[in-house]
C-alpha positions as CSV (number, residue, x, y, z in Angstrom):
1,X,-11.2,13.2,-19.2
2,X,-10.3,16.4,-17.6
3,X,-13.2,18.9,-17.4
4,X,-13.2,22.5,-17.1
5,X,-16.2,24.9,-16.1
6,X,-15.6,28.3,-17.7
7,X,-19.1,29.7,-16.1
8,X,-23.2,29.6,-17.5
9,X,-22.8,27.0,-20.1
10,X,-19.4,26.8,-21.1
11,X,-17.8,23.9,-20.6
12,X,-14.2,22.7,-21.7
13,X,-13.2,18.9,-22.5
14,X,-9.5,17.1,-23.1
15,X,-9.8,14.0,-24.8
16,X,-6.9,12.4,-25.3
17,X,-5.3,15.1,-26.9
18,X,-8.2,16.9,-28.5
19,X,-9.8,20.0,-26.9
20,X,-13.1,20.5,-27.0
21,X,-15.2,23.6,-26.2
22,X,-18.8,24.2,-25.5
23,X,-21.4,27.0,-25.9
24,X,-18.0,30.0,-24.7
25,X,-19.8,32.8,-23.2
26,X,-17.1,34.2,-21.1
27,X,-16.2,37.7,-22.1
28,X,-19.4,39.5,-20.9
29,X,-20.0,37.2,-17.8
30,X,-18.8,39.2,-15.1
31,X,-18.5,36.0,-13.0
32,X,-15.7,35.1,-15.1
33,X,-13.8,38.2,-15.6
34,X,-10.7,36.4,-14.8
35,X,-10.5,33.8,-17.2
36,X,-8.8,34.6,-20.2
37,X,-10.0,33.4,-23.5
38,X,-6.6,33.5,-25.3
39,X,-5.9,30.6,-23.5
40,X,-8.4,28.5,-23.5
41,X,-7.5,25.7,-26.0
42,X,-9.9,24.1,-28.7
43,X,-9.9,21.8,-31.8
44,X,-13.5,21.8,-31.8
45,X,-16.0,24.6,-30.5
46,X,-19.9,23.0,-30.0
47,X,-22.3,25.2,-29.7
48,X,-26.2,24.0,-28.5
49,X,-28.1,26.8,-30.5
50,X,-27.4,30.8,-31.5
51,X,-28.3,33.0,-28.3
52,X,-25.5,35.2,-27.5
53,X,-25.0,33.8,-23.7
54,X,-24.0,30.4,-26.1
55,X,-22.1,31.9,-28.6
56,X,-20.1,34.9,-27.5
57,X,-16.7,33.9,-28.0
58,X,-17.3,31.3,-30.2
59,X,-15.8,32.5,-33.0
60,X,-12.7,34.7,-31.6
61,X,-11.9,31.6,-29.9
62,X,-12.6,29.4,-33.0
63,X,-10.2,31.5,-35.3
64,X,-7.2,32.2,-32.7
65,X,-7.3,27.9,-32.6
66,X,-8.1,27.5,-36.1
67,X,-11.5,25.2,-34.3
68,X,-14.2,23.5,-36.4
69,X,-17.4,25.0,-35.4
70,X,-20.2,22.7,-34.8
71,X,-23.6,23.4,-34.3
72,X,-27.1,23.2,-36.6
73,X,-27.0,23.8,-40.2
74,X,-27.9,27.3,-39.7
75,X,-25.2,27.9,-37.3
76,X,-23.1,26.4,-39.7
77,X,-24.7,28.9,-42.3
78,X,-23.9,31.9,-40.0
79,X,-20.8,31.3,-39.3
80,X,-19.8,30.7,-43.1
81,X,-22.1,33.5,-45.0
82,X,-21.7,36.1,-42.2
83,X,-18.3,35.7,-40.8
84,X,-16.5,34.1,-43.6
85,X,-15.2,31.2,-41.2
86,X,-16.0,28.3,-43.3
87,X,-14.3,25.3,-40.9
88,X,-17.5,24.3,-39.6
89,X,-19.6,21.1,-39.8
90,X,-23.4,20.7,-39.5
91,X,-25.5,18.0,-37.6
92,X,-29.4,18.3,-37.0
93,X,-31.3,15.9,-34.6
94,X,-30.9,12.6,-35.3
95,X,-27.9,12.7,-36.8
96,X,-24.7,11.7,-35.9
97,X,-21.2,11.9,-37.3
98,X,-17.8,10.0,-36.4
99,X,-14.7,12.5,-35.6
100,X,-11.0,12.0,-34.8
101,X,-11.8,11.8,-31.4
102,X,-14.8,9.8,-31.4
103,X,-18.6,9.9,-32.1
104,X,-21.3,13.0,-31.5
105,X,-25.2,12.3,-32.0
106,X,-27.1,15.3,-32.4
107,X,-30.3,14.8,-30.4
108,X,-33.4,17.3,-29.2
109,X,-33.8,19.9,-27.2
110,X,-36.6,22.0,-26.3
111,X,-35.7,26.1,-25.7
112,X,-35.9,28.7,-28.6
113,X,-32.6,29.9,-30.9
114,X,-32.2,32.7,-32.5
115,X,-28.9,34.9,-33.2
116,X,-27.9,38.2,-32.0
117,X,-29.6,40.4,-34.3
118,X,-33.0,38.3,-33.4
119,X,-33.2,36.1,-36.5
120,X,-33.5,32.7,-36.7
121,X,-30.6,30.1,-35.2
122,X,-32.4,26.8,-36.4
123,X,-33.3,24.1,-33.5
124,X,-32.2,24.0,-30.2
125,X,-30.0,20.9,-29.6
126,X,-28.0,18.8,-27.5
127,X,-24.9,16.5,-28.0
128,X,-24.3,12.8,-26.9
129,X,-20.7,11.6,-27.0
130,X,-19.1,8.2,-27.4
131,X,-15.8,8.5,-27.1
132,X,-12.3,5.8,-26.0
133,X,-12.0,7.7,-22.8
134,X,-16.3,7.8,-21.6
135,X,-19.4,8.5,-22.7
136,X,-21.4,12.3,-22.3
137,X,-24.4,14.0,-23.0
138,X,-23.8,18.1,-23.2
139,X,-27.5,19.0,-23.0
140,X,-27.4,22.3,-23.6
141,X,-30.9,24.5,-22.8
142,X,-33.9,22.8,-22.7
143,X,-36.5,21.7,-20.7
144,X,-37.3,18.0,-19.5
145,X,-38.4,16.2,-22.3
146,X,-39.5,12.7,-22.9
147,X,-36.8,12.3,-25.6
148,X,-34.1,12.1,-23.1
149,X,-35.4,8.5,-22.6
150,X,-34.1,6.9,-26.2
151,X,-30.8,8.1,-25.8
152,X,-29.5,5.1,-22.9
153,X,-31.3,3.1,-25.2
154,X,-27.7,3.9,-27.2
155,X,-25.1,5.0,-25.4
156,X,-24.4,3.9,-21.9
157,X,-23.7,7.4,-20.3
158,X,-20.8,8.2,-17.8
159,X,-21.5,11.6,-17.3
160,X,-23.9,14.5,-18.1
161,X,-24.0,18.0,-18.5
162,X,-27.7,19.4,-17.3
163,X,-29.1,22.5,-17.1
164,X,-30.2,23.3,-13.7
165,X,-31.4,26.8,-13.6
166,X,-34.8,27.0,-13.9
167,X,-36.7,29.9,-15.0
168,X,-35.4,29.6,-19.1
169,X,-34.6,25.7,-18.8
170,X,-35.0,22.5,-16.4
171,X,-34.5,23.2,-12.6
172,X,-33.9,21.1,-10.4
173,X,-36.6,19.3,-9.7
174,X,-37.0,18.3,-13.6
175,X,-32.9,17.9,-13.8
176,X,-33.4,15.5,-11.5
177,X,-35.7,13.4,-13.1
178,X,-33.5,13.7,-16.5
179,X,-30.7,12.1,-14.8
180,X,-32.8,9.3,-14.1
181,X,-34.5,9.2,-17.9
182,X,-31.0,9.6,-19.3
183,X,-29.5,6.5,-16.4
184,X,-26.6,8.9,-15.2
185,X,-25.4,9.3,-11.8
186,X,-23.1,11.8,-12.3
187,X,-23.9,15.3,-13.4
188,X,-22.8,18.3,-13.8
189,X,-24.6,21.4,-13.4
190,X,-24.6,24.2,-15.9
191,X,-26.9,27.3,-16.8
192,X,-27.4,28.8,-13.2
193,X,-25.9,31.6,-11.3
194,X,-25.2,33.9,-13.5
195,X,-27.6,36.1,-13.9
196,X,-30.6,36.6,-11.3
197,X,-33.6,34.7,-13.0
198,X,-31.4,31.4,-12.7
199,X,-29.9,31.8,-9.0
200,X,-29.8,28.4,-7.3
201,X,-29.7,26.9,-3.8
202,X,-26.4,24.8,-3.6
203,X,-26.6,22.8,-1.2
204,X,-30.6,22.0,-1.8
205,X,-29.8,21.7,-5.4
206,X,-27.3,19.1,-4.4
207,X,-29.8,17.2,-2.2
208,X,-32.3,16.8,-4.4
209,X,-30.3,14.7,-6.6
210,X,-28.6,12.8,-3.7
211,X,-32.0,11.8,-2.8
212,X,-31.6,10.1,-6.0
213,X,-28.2,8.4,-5.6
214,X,-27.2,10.5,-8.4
215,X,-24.2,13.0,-7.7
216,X,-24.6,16.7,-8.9
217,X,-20.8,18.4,-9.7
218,X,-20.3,22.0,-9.7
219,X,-17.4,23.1,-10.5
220,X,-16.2,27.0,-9.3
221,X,-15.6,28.7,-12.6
222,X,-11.7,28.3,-13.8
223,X,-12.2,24.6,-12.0
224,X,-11.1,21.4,-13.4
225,X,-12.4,18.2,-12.4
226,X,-11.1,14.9,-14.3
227,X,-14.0,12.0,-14.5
C-alpha cells in the first residue's frame, strides 16, 4: 500500500486501485500550504468525527472526486441534509460493512465531536481495515482506551495509524502502550505538530516506542511511504 501524510490527521491510502482519504484538513494548515487539494485523489473520504481540523476539505474534495463520505450516522446526516451531497454511507461502533476494496469495522473512540457551528457530530470513532493488500487501524482522536484490546482479537494488524500528540488525544507515553494492546509494531504518527498544544519531541517520541520493538513512522507532509 502506498501511504501519503497530508499533515494533522489526514492521511491518504492506494489500495489496489482505490483511493482512500482520511479526516482532509489541509487548506487552513499552514504546515501544508503546498499541497494542493485538487490533486489529491479519493474514491472514498473517512472521516473519524465532525471537528473542523477533521473535516475541512472533506467535502470540496469529496465532490471534485465524486467520493463516498463515510463517517457516523450523523456525519452522514450532515453531509446529506445540509450540503445536499447524498453519496455517503454510515457505520457506528460495532459495525462493520464489506466495500469494493475490502472490509471497515467501525470501533470506539474516546474524544468529543461536534461540527463547525458547535452542534452535535455523533460519536467519535475509529476504523479497522481488512483489506487483499494488509490490514490497518486509522484511529483517529482518542485517548488510550481499554477497547483497543478486542480488536487483534479480529484482525491481525499490519499497520496503525495513532495519535500521538498529547494534550487533546494519547501522547506518547499512552500511544505506546496502544501499539502494544492493538499487537502492532509499526505505526504511524498523526495529530501532532501542527498547532502548539500538540508539539512533539521527534526523536524521544521515536524512542519511546523503540523501547518497545515497535517502529513509529513519520512521514514529512506531501511524503509517501509504501508498507
Amino acid at each position: 500500500m502506498k501511504i501519503t501524510f497530508y499533515g494533522h490527521a489526514c492521511c491518504h491510502i492506494e489500495i489496489g486501485s482505490t483511493n482512500i482519504l482520511f479526516d482532509p484538513f489541509i487548506t487552513p494548515n499552514e504546515k501544508a500550504s503546498h499541497i494542493d487539494i485538487s490533486t489529491i485523489k479519493a474514491d472514498y473520504i473517512f472521516l473519524s468525527h465532525g471537528h473542523n481540523d477533521h473535516i475541512y476539505d472533506a467535502l470540496s474534495i469529496a465532490q471534485q472526486n465524486d467520493a463516498t463520505i463515510v463517517s457516523n450516522f450523523e456525519i452522514y446526516q450532515w453531509y446529506n441534509k445540509q450540503h445536499n451531497y447524498s453519496k455517503t454511507h454510515p457505520l457506528a461502533q460495532g459495525g462493520s460493512w464489506k466495500f469494493d476494496f475490502g472490509k471497515v469495522k467501525c470501533v470506539n473512540a474516546i474524544h468529543s465531536s461536534s461540527f463547525p457551528d458547535g452542534t452535535y457530530a455523533g460519536n467519535p470513532v475509529g476504523f479497522v481495515f481488512e483489506t487483499p493488500e494488509g490490514n490497518f487501524y486509522f484511529a483517529g482522536d482518542t485517548a488510550l482506551t481499554m477497547d483497543m484490546k478486542l480488536i487483534p482479537m479480529f484482525t491481525k494488524l499490519d499497520f496503525a495509524f495513532l495519535p500521538i500528540g498529547d494534550n487533546f488525544t494519547m501522547g506518547i507515553e499512552e500511544a505506546v502502550v496502544a501499539a502494544q494492546f492493538i499487537e502492532c509494531n509499526k505505526i504511524i504518527g498523526i495529530h501532532y505538530d501542527t498547532f502548539g498544544f500538540i508539539v512533539i519531541d521527534k526523536e524521544q517520541a521515536s524512542q519511546a516506542f523503540a523501547a518497545k520493538n515497535t517502529n513509529l513512522l513519520l512521514p514529512e507532509i506531501g511524503e509517501s511511504i509504501t508498507l
